[in-house]
MARLUM-669874 format. One line per field, with one value per residue (C-alpha): residue in three letters; x, y, z. Coordinates in steps of 0.1 Angstrom, whole numbers, plus 2048, in hexadecimal, padded with zeros to 3 digits. Layout:
MARLUM-669874
aa: [ALA	...]
X: [X	...]
Y: [Y	...]
Z: [Z	...]
//
This chain:
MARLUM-669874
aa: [UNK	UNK	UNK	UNK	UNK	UNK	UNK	UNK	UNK	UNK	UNK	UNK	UNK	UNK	UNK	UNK	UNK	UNK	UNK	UNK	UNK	UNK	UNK	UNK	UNK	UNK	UNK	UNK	UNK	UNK	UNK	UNK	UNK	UNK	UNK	UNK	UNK	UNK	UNK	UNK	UNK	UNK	UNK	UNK	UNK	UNK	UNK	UNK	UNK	UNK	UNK	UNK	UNK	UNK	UNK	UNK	UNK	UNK	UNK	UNK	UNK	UNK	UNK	UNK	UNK	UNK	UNK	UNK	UNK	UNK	UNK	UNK	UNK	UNK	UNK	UNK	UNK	UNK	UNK	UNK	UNK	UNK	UNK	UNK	UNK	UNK	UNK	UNK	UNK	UNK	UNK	UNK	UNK	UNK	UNK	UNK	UNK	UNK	UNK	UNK	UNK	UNK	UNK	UNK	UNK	UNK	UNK	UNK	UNK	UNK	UNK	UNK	UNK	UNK	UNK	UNK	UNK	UNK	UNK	UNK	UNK	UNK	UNK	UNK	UNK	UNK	UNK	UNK	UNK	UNK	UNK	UNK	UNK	UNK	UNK	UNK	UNK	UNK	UNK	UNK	UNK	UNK	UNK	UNK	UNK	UNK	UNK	UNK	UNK	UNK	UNK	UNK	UNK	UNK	UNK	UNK	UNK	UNK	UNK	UNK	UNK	UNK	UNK	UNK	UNK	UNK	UNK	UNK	UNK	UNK	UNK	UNK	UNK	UNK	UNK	UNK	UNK	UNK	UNK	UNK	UNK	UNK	UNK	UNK	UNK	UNK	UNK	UNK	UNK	UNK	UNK	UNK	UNK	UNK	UNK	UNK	UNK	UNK	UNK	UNK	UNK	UNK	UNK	UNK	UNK	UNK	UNK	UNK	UNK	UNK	UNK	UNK	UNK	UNK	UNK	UNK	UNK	UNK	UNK	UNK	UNK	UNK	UNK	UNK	UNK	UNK	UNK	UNK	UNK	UNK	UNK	UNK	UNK	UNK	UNK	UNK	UNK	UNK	UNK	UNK	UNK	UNK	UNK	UNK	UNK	UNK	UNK	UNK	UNK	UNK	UNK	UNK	UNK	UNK	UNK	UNK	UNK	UNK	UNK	UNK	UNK	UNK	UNK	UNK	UNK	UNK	UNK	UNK	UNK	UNK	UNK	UNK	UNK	UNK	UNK	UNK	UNK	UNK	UNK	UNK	UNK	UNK	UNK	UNK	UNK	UNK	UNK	UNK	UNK	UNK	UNK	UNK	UNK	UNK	UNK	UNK	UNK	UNK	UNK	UNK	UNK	UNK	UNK	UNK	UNK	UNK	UNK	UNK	UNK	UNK	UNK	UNK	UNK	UNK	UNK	UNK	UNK	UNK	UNK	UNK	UNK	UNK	UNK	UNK	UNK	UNK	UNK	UNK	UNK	UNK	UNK	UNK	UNK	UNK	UNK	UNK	UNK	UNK	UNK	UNK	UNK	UNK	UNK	UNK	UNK	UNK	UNK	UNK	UNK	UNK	UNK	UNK	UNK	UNK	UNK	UNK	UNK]
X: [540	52B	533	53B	54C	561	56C	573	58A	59B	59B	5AD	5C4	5D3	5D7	5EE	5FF	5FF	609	62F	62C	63E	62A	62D	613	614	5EE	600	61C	63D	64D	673	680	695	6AA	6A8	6BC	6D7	6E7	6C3	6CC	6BC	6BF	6C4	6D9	6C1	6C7	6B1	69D	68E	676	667	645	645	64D	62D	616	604	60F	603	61B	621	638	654	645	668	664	63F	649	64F	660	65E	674	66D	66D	64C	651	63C	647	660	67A	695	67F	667	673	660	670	659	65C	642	639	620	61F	619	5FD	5F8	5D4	5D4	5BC	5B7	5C5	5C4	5DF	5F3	607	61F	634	651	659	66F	695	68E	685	66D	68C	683	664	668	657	637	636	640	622	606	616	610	5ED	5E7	5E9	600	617	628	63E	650	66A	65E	66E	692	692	6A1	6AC	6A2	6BC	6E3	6EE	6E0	6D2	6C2	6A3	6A5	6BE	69B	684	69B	69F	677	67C	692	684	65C	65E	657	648	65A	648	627	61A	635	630	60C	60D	627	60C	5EE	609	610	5E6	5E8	5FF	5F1	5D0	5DD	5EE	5DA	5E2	5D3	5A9	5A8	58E	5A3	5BE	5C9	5E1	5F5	616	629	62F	639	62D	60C	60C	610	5F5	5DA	5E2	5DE	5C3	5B1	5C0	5B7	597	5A8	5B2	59A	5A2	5BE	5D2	5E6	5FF	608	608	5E8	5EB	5DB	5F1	5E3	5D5	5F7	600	5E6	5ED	614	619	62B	64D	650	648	663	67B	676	681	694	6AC	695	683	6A5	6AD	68C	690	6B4	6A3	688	6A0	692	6A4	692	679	653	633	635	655	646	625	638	64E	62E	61F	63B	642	61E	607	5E8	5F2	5E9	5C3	5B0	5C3	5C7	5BB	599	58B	5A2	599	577	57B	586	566	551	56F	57D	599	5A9	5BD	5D8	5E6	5FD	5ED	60B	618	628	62A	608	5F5	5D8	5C5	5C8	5B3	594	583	596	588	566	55F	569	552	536	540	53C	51C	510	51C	508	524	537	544	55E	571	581	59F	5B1	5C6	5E0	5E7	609	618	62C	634	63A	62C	623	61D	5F6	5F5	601	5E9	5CA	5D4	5DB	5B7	5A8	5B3	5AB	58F	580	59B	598	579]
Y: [2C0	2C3	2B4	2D8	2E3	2C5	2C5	2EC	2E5	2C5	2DE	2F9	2E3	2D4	2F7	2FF	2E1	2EC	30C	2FF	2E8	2DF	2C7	2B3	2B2	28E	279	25A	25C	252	235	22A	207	20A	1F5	1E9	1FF	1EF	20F	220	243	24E	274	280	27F	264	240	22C	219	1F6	1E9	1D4	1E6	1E3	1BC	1BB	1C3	1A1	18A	16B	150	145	127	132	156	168	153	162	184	199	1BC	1D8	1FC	214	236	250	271	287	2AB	2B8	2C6	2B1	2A4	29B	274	260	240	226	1FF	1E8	1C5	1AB	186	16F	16E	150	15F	184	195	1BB	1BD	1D8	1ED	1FA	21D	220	240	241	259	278	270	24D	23E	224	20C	208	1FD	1DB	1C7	1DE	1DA	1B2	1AF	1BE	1AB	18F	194	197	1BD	1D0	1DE	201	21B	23D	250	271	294	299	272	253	24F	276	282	28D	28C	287	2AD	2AE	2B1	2CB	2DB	2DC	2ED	305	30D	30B	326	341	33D	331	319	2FB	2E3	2CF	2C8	2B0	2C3	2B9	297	294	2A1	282	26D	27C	271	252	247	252	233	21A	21B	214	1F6	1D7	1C5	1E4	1E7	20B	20F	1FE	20F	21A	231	231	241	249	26A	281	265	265	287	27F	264	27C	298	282	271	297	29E	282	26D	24C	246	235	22D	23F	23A	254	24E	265	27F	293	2B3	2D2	2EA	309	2FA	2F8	31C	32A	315	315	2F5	2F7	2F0	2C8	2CD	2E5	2CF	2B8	2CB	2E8	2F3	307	31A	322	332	345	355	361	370	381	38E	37C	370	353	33E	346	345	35F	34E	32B	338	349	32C	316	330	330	311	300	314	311	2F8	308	31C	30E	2E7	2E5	2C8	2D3	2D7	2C0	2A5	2A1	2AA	282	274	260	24A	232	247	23B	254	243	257	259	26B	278	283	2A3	2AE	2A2	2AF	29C	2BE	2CD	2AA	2B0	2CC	2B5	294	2A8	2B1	292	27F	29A	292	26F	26F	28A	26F	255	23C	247	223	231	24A	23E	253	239	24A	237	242	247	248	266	269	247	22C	20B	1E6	1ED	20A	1F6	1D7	1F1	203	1DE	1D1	1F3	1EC	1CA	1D6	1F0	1E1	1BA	1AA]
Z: [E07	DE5	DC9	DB4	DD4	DD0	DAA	DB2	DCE	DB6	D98	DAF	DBC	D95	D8D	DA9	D9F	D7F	D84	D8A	D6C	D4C	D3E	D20	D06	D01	D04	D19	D30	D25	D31	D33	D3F	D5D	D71	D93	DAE	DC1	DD5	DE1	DEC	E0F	E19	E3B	E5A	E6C	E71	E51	E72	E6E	E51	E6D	E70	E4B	E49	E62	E45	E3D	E25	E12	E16	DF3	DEC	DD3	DD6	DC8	DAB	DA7	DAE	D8C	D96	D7A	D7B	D65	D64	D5A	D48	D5B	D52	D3D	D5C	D6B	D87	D6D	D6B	D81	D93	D97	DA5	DA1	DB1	DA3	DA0	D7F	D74	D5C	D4E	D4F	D62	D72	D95	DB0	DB5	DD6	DD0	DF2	DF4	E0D	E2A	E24	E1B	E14	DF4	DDE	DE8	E10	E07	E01	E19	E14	DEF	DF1	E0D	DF7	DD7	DE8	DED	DCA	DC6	DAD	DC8	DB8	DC8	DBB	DC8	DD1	DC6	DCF	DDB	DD2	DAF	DAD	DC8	DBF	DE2	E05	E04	DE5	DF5	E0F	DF2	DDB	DF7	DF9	DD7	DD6	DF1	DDE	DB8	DBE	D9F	DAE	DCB	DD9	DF9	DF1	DD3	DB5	DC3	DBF	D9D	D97	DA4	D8D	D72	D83	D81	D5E	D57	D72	D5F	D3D	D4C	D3E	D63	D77	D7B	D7B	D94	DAB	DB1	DDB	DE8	E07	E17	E3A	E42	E26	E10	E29	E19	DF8	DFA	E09	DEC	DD0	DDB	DDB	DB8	DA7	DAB	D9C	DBD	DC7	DEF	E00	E26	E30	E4E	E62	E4A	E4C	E63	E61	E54	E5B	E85	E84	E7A	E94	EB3	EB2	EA9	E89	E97	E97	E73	E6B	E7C	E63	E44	E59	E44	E2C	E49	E54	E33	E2F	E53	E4D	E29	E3B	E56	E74	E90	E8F	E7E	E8F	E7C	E64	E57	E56	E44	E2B	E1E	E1F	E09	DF2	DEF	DF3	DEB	DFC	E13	E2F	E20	E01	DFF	E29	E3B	E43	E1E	E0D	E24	E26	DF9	DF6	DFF	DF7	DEE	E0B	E24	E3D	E4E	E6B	E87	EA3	EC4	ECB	EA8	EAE	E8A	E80	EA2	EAE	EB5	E90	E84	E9A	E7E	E5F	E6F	E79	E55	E44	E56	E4E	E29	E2E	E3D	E21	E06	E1B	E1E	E41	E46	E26	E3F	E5F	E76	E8D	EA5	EB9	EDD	EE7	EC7	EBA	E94	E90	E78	E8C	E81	E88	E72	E59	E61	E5D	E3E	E2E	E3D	E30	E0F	E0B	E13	DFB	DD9	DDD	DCC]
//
């Protein structure tokens, strides 16, 4: 992909975001002191599971480490709306001379929260990084209730005003960069991205919206939308978030949810997820910067088959920008949609990488 193709694509893709937008016409982002969470709210009907894949992540054993560890919450004003206060926790150790470090952004799986990640953010804090995470929209500290998210995808649904699933997120994240790079503890140019699932999601938009991420790891979030569309395998994914599919087919009078009822709530409430910003252009649009993307062979939602033309062109893209040791797509045999202790293991090595000096 050309460079002008590129920025066009980037440029397309902040104006959809935009297009849903209050914004506040302010030159920095505005930040309030916040307090650490004791109650974490986590959405859902499903069992929370076991932070054990995440404790795997490696870890410099550090005497008196806790007494090291400096945790900040605050809060970023990102838009003028309701969702527009952004959550974020962040993990560092003293530092008795200051100095620039690199930073770690980890974004949580759907119903969960900046909270569960823990053992992730204490792992790369360890290591020397400045470890951050955010609660997405509708999550954590931005939820009302255990439905608040599948309440907002509906609502994006009916009225069109907003994006709820990936999009309002990223543009949180764009907002979220402004502020890591005015940090006087952040090198700017060193600044990595990463998530599981709907967070894998997250990770992979931002990284195409905004250029300041400078290496990315998705995991088990990158699908091709529209493969999906045209091969009938959209359903694992509308499992996930069901409720609002359900609501769109009884408003378009179906008896029940097929493709035209699944295209047309992407359309609504992503648009372009599944043409212009889909896998297969927005993809390869990340290079030349480092990408790892981790997958599960037997993901159901993010099917193996939709990667081959995503994963095809990427590598093109690589090779184009003459550095294709920057772009690498492990697959795992066996594995569903599931994050594992080795996925975590490569996305830590990949980062240490491409940000450590």
């Amino acid at each position: 992909m050309g460079e002008i193709e590129s920025s066009k694509l980037r440029s397309d893709f902040l104006n959809a975001l935009l297009s849903r937008r209050r914004p506040i016409p302010q030159a920095a982002v505005a930040v309030e002191i916040g307090k650490p969470v004791t109650n974490p709210m986590y959405q859902g009907s499903s069992l929370l599971g076991s932070r054990e894949v995440m404790e795997s992540c490696p870890k410099d054993d550090i005497d008196g480490f806790r007494d090291e560890l400096v945790e900040e919450n605050l809060y970023l004003i990102t838009e003028a709306s309701e969702q527009g206060r952004l959550p974020v926790l962040i993990l560092s150790r003293k530092q008795s001379v200051l100095k620039k470090r690199p930073a770690i952004v980890i974004i949580h799986s759907s119903y969960k929260c900046k909270e569960w990640l823990r053992p992730l953010l204490d792992a790369y804090s360890s290591r020397g990084y400045i470890a951050v995470a955010i609660d997405s929209r509708y999550h954590g500290e931005r939820a009302s209730s255990t439905t608040t998210y599948q309440e907002a995808l509906i609502s994006s649904w009916k009225n069109g005003d907003t994006m709820p699933f990936i999009f309002d997120t990223v543009w949180d994240l764009i907002k979220l960069a402004d502020y890591l790079v005015q940090r006087e503890d952040v090198d700017p140019c060193r600044i990595g991205i990463t998530g599981e699932s709907l967070g894998g999601m997250h990770a992979w938009f931002a990284a195409v919206a905004d250029i300041r991420y400078a290496v990315v790891s998705p995991i088990i979030g990158v699908q091709g939308f529209r493969w999906a569309l045209d091969n009938d395998k959209w359903q694992a994914r509308v499992d996930s978030i069901k409720p609002v599919f359900e609501e769109a087919r009884i408003d378009l009078g179906k008896d029940a949810i097929d493709k035209e009822v699944v295209e047309k709530v992407w359309d609504r409430i992503a648009p372009g997820l599944t043409s212009r910003f889909d896998a297969p252009d927005s993809i390869p649009n990340i290079a030349p910067r480092p990408q790892l993307i981790l997958h599960g062979g037997e993901d159901p939602r993010c099917p193996l088959a939709g990667l081959h033309i995503p994963v095809s062109r990427a590598q093109e893209a690589y090779k184009e920008a003459r550095c294709p040791e920057n772009f690498q797509f492990i697959t795992e045999s066996g594995i569903g949609h599931q994050m594992t202790a080795s996925m975590v293991k490569a996305a830590s090595d990949w980062f240490d990488k491409f940000l450590k000096p």
